[in-house]
KEKE-3310 file (N, C-alpha, C; in steps of 0.2 Angstrom, whole numbers, plus 5000, padded with zeros to 4 digits):
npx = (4761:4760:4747:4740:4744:4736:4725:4722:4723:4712:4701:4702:4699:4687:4678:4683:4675:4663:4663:4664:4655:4661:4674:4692:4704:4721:4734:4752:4765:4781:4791:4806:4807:4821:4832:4848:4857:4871:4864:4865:4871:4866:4860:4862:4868:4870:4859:4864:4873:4883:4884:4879:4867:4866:4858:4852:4850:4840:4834:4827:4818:4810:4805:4795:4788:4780:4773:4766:4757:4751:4743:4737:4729:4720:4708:4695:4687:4692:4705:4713:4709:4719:4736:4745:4760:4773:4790:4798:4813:4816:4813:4819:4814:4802:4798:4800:4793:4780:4784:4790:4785:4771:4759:4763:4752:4741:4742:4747:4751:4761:4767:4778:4788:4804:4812:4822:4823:4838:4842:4833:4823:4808:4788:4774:4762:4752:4740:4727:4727:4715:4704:4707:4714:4727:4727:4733:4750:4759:4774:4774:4783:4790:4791:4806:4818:4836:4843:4835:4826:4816:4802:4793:4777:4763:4755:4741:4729:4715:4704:4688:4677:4664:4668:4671:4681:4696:4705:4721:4731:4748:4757:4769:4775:4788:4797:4794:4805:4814:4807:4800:4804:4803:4791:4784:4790:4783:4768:4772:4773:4760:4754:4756:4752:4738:4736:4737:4726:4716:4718:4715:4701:4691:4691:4688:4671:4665:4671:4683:4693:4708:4718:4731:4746:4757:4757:4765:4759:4747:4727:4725:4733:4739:4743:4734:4723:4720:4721:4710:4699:4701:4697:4685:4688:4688:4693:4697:4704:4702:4697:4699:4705:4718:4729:4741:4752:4765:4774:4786:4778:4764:4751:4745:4737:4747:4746:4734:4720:4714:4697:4688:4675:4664:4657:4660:4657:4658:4661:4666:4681:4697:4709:4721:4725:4731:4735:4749:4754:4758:4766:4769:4770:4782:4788:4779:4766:4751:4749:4761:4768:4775:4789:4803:4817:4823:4829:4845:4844:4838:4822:4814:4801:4786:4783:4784:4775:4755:4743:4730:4714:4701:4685:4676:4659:4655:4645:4631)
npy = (4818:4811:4818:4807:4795:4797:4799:4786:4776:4783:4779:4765:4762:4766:4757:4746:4746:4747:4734:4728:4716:4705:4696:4693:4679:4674:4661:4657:4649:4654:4647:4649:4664:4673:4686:4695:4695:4692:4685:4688:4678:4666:4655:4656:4655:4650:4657:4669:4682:4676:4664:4647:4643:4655:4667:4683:4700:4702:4690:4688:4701:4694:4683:4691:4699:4689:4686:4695:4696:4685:4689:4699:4695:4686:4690:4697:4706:4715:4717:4706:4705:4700:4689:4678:4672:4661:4657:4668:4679:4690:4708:4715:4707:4711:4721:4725:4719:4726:4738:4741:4732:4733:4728:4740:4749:4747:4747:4740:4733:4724:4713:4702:4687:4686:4676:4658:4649:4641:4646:4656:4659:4663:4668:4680:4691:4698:4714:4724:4740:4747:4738:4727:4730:4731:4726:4721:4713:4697:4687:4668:4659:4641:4630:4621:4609:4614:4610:4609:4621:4630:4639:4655:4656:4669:4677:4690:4700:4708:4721:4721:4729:4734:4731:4718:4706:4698:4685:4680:4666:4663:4650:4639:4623:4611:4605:4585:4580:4568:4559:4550:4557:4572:4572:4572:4585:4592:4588:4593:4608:4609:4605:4616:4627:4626:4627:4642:4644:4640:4650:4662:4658:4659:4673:4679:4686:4684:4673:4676:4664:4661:4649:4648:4640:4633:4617:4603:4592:4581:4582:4571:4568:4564:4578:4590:4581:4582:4596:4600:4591:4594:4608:4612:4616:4619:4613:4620:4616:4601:4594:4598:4598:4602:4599:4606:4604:4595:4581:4567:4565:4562:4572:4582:4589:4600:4612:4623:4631:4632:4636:4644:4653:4665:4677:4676:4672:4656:4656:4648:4641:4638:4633:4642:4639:4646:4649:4654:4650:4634:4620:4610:4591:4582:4569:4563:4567:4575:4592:4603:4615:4628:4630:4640:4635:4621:4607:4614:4620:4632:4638:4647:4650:4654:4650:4633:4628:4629:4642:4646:4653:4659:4665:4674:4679:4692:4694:4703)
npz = (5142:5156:5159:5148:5152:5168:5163:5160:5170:5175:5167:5168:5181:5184:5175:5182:5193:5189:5185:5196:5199:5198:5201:5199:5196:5196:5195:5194:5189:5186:5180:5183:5185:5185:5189:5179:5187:5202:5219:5235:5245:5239:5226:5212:5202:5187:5182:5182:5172:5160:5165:5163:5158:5148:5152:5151:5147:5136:5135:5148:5147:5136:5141:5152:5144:5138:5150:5153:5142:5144:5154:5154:5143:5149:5154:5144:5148:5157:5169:5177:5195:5205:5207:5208:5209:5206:5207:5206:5206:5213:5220:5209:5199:5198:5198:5185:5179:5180:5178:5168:5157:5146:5156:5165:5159:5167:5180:5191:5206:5218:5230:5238:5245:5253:5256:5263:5254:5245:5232:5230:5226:5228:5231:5223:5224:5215:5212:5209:5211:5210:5214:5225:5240:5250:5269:5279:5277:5278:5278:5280:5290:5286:5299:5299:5299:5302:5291:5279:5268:5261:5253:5261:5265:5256:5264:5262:5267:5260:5256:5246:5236:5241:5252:5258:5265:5259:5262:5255:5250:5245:5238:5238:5237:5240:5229:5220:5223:5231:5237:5249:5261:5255:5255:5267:5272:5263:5267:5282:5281:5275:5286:5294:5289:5288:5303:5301:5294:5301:5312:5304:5299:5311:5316:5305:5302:5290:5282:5269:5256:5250:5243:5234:5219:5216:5221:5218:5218:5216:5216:5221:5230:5249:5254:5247:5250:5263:5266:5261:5267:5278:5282:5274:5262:5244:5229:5217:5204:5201:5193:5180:5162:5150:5162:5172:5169:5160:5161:5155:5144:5151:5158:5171:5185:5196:5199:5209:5215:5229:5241:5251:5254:5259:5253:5241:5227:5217:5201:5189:5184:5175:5164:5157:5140:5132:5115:5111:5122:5121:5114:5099:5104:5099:5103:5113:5107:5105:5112:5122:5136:5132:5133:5144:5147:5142:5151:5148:5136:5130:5127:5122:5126:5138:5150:5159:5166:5162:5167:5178:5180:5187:5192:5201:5206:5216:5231:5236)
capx = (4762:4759:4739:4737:4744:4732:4718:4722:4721:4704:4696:4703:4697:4680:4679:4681:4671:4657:4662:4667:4651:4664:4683:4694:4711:4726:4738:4753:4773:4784:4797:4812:4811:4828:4837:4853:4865:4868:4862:4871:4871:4858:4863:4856:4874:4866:4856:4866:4876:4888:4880:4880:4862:4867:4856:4855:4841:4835:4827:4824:4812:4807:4800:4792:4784:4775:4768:4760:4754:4745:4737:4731:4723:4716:4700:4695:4682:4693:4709:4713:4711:4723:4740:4748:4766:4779:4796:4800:4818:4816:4809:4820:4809:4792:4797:4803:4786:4775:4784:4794:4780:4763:4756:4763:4748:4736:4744:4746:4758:4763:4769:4782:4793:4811:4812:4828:4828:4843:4841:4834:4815:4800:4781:4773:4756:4748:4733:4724:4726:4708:4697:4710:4717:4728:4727:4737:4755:4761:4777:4773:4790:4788:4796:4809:4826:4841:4846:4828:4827:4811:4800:4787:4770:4765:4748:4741:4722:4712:4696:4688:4674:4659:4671:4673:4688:4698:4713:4724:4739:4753:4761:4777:4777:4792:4797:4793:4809:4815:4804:4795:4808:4801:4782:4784:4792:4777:4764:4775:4769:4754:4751:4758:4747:4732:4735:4735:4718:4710:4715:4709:4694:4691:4691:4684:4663:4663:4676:4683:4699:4710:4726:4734:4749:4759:4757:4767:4755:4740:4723:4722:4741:4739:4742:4729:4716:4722:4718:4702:4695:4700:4694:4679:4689:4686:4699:4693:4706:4701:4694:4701:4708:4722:4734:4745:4761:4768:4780:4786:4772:4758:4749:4743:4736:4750:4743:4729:4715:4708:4693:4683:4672:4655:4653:4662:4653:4662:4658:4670:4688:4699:4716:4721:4728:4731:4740:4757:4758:4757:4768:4767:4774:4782:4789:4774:4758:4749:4755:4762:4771:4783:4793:4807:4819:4823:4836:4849:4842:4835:4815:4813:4794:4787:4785:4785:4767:4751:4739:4725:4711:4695:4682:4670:4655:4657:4637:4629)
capy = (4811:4813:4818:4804:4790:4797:4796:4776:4775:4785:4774:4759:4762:4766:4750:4742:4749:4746:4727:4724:4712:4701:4695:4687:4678:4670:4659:4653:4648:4656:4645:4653:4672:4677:4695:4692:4698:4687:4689:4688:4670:4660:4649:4655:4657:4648:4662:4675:4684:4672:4656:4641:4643:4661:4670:4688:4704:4701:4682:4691:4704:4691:4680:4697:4702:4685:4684:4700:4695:4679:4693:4703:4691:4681:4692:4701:4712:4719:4718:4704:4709:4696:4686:4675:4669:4657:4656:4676:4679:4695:4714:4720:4708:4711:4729:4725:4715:4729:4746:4739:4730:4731:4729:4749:4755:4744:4751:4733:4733:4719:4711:4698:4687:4685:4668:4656:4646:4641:4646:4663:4659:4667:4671:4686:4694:4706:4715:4731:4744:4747:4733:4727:4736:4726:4728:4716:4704:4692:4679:4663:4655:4637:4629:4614:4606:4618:4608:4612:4628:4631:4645:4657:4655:4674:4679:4695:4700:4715:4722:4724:4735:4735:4731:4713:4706:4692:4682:4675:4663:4660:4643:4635:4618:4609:4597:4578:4574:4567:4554:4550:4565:4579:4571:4574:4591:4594:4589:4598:4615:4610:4606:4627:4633:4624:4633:4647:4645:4639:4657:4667:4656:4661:4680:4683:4685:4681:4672:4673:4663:4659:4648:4647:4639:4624:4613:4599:4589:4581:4581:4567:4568:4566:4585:4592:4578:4584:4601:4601:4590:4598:4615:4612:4620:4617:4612:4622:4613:4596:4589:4602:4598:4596:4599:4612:4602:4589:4575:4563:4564:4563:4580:4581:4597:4600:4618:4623:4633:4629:4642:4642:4659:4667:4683:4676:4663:4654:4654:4646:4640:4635:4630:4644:4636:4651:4647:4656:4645:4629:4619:4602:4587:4578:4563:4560:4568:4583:4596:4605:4621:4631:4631:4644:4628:4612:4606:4619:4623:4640:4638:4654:4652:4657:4644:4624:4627:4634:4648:4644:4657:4659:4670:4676:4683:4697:4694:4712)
capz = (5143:5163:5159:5146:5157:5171:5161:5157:5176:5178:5163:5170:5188:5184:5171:5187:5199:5188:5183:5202:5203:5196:5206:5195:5201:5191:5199:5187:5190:5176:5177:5186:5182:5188:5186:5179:5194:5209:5224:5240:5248:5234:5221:5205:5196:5182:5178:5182:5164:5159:5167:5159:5154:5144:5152:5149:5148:5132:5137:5154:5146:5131:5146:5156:5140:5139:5157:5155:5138:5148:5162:5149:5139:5154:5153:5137:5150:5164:5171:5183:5200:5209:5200:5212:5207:5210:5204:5207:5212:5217:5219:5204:5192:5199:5198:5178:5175:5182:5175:5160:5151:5145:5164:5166:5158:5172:5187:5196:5210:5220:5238:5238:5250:5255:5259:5264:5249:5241:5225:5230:5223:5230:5228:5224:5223:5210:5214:5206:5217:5210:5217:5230:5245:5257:5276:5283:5274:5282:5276:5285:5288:5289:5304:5299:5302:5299:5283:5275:5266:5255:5249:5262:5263:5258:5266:5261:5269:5259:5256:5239:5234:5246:5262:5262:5266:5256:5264:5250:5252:5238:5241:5232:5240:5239:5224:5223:5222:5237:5238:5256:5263:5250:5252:5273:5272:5259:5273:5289:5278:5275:5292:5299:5284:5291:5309:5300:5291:5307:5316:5300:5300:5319:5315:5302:5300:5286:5277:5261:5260:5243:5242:5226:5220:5212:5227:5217:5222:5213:5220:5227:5236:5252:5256:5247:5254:5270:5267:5259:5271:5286:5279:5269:5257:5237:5224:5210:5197:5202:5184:5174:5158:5150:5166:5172:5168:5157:5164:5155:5140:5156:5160:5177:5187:5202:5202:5212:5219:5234:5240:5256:5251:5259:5251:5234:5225:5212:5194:5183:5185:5170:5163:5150:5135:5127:5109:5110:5127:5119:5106:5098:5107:5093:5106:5117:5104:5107:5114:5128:5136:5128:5140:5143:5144:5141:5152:5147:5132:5128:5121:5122:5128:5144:5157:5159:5170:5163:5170:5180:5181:5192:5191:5204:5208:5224:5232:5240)
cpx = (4759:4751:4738:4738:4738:4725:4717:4718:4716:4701:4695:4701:4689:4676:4676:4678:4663:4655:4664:4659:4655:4671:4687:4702:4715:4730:4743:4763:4775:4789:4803:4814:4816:4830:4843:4860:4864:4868:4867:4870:4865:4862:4861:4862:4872:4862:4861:4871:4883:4887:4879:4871:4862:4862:4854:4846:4839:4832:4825:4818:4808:4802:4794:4784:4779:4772:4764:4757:4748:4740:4734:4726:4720:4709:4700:4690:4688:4699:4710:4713:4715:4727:4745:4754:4769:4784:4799:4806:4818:4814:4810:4815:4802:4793:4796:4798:4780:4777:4788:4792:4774:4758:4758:4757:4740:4739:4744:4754:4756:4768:4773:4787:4799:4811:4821:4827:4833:4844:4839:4825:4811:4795:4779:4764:4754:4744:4733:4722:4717:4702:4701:4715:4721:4728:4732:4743:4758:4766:4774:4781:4788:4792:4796:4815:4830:4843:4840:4826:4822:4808:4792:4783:4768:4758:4747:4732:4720:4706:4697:4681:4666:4660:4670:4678:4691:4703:4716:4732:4741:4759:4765:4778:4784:4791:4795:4800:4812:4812:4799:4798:4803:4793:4781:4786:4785:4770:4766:4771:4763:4750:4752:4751:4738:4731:4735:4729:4714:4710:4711:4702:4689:4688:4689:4677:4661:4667:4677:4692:4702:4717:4725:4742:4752:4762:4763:4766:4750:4736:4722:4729:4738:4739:4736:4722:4716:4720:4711:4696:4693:4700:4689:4682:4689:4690:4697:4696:4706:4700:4694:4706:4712:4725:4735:4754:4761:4776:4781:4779:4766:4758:4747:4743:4742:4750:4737:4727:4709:4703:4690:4679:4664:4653:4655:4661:4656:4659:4662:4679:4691:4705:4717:4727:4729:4737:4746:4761:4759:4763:4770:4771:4776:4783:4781:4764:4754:4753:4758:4766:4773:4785:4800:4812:4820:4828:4839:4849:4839:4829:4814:4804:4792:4786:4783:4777:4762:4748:4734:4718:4704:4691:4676:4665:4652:4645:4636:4625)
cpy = (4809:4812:4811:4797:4792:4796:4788:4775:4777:4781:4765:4759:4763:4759:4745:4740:4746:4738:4724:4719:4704:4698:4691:4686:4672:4667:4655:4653:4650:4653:4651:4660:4676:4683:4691:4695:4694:4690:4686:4680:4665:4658:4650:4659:4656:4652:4669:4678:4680:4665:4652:4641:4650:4666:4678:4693:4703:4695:4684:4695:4699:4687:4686:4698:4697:4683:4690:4702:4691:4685:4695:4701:4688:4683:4698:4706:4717:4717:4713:4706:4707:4694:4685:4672:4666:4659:4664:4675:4684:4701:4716:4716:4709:4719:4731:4724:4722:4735:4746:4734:4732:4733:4737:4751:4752:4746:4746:4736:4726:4717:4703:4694:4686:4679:4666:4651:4649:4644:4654:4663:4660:4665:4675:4686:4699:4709:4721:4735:4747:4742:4729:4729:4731:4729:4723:4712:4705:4686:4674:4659:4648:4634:4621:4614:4612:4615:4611:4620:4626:4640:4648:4654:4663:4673:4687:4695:4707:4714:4723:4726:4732:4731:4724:4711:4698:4690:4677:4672:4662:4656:4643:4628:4615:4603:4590:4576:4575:4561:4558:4556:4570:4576:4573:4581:4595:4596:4593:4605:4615:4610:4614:4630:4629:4627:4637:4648:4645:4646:4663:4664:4660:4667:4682:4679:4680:4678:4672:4672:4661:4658:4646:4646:4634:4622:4605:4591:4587:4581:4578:4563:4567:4574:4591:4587:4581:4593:4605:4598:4593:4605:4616:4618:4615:4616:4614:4618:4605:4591:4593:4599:4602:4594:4603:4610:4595:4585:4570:4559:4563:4570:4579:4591:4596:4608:4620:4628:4631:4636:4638:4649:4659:4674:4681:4669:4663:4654:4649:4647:4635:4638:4633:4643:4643:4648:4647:4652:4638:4626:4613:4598:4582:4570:4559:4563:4573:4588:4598:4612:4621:4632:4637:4640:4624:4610:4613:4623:4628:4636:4643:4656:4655:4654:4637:4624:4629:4635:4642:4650:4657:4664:4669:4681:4687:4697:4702:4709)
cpz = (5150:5161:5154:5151:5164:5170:5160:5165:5178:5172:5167:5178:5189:5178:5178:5192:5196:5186:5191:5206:5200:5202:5201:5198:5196:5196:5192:5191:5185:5178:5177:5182:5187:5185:5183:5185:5198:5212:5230:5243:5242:5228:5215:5202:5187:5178:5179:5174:5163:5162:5162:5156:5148:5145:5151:5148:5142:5133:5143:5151:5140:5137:5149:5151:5139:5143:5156:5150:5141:5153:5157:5146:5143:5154:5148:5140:5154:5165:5178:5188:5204:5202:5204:5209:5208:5205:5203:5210:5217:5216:5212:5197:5192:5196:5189:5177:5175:5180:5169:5157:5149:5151:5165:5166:5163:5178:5193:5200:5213:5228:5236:5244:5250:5258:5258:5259:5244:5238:5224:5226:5229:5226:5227:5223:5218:5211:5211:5212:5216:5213:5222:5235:5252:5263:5278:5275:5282:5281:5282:5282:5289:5293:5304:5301:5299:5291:5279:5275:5261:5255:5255:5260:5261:5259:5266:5264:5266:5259:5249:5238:5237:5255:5265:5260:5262:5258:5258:5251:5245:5242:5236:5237:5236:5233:5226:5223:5227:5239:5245:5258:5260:5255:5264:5274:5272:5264:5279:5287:5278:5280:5297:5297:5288:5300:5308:5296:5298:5310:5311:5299:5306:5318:5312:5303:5295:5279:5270:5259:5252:5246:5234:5226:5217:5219:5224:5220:5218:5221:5225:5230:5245:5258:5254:5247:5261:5270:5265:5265:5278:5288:5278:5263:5248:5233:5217:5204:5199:5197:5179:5169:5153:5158:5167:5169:5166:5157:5159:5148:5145:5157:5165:5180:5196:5205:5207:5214:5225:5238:5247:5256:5255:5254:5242:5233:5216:5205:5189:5186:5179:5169:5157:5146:5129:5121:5109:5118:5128:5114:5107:5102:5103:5098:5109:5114:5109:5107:5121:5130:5132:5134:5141:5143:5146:5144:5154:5142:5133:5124:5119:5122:5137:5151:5155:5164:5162:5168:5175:5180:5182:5191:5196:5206:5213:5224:5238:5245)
residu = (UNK:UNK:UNK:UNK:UNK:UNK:UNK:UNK:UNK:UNK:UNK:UNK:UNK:UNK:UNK:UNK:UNK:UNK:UNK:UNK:UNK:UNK:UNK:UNK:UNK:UNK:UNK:UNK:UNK:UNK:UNK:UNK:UNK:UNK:UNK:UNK:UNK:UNK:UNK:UNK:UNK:UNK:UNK:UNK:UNK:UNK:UNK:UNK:UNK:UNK:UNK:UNK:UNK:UNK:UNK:UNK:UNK:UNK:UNK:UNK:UNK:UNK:UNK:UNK:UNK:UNK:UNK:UNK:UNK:UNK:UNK:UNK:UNK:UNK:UNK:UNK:UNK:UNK:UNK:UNK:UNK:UNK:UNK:UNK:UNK:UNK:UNK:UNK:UNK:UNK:UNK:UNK:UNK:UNK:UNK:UNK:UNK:UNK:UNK:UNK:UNK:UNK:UNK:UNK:UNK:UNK:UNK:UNK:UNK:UNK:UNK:UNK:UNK:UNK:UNK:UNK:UNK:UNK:UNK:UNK:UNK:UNK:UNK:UNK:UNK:UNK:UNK:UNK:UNK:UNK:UNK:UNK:UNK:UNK:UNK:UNK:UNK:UNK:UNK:UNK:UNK:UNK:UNK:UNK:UNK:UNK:UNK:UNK:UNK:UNK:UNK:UNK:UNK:UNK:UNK:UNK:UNK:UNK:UNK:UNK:UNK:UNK:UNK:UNK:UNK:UNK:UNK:UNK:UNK:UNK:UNK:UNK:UNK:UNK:UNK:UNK:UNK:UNK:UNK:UNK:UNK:UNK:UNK:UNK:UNK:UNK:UNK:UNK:UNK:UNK:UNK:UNK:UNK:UNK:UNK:UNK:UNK:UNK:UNK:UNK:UNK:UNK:UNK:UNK:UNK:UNK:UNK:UNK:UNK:UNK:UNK:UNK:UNK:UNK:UNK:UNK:UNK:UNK:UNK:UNK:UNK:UNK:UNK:UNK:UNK:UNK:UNK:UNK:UNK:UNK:UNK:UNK:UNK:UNK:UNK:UNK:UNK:UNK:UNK:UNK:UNK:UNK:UNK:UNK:UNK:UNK:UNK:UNK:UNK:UNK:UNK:UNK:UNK:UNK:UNK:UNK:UNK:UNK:UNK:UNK:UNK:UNK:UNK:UNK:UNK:UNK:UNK:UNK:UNK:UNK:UNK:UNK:UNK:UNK:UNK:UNK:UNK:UNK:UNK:UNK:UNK:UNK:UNK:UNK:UNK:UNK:UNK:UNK:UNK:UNK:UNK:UNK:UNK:UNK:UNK:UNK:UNK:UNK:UNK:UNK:UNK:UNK:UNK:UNK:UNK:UNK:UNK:UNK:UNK:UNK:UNK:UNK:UNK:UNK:UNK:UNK)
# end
């Protein structure tokens, strides 16, 4: 068993060594993947086993089993080599996602924060230990008022296969609700996170920069004008259709890729609607997520977001 799992790994390592004139990168919210056990001061009773939503480990791995159906299908050549996350509670389900599904037999691991929100949510990173190598993490805490608790910035900086180095952020910007309050918080962050591009800008040669994330934010928020301008950075999901998230029968993209890149040049960036993460909307027409739930309701799908996924091509 030993020898055959090692060979999946020497297939899949040299796959990508050989397709590594490509970069491919996911960024996706799954809608509150919690453990079911509480954790010590966080608020996530609700999920925990006997919670008013009925949580429990078979919807916990039913959810699992459909994130890492999305990675897999994300590209029908290779193996994602990035897979930025939100809504993680914590180590024990990255650990579940990555050795008790599917994902096992790709050999992904992952970097995560421990952050002061409430609630006990987090972001996480994916990466293929085959075509990215981190040197440097980094939480970036954001600095607010004692009542305000939200979610790390995580900064991860690696190299990938001919030794140029990629800095990538995983964001979770705070809700809109709140009104002007939330929407200045919102900006406070975005204003840290932008001292912190300018120093990796500084230092590296030759930049190659990716935040990713559900910024809850459209494009043309003032948070993401504010940070593309004062970047030159690119909003890869700008006029992508449908959305990443449906409100209210409107879809609207509050996901995002933003990209300031020298050695990786963009090809293509798209909104995957893959079938099983769709389903009709009889109220509002079309359709829309399946969402894992409704309120309080159980749907038993896999998030209230979709994916986003990026594909680039690494220059010699």
């Amino acid at each position: 068993m030993k020898r055959d799992v090692l060979l999946i790994f020497v297939v899949l390592m040299c796959c990508q060594m050989r397709a590594q004139q490509t970069f491919t990168v996911l960024s996706y919210n799954i809608e509150n993947a919690f453990d079911t056990i509480h954790d010590a001061g966080k608020d996530d009773y609700e999920y925990c086993a006997g919670g008013e939503r009925k949580w429990n480990q078979y919807r916990l791995f039913q959810k699992l089993k459909g994130i890492s159906k999305v990675i897999a299908a994300a590209d029908e050549k290779r193996p994602v080599d990035l897979i930025g996350l939100c809504e993680v509670e914590n180590d024990t389900v990255m650990q579940y996602l990555t050795q008790r599904t599917p994902l096992s037999k790709l050999g992904y691991r992952y970097i995560m924060t421990n952050s002061l929100d409430e609630r006990g949510i987090d972001v996480a990173l994916l990466y293929s230990p085959f075509t990215f190598h981190p040197v440097e993490t980094e939480p970036i805490r954001p600095k607010m008022k004692k009542k305000d608790k939200t979610r790390d910035i995580l900064h991860v900086a690696g190299t990938i296969t001919g030794g140029d180095t990629v800095d990538v952020y995983v964001i979770h910007l705070p809700s809109k609700r709140g009104g002007g309050e939330a929407q200045s918080l919102s900006m406070n962050i975005c204003q840290q996170l932008k001292a912190h591009l300018d120093s990796v800008q500084i230092t590296r040669q030759r930049p190659n920069i990716l935040v990713m994330g559900d910024f809850n934010a459209e494009t043309n928020s003032p948070q993401l004008k504010f940070l593309t301008r004062s970047h030159h950075f690119i909003d890869r999901t700008a006029k992508l259709q449908p959305g990443t998230y449906k409100y209210q029968g409107e879809w609207s993209t509050i996901d995002h890729l933003l990209t300031h890149t020298t050695t990786l040049s963009h090809q293509r960036t798209r909104i995957l609607t893959l079938p099983f993460l769709l389903e009709s909307d009889p109220t509002n027409g079309g359709e829309k997520p399946h969402r894992t739930y409704l309120g309080p309701v159980y749907q038993g799908g896999v998030s209230d977001h979709l994916p986003i996924m990026a594909v680039f091509h690494v220059k010699k």
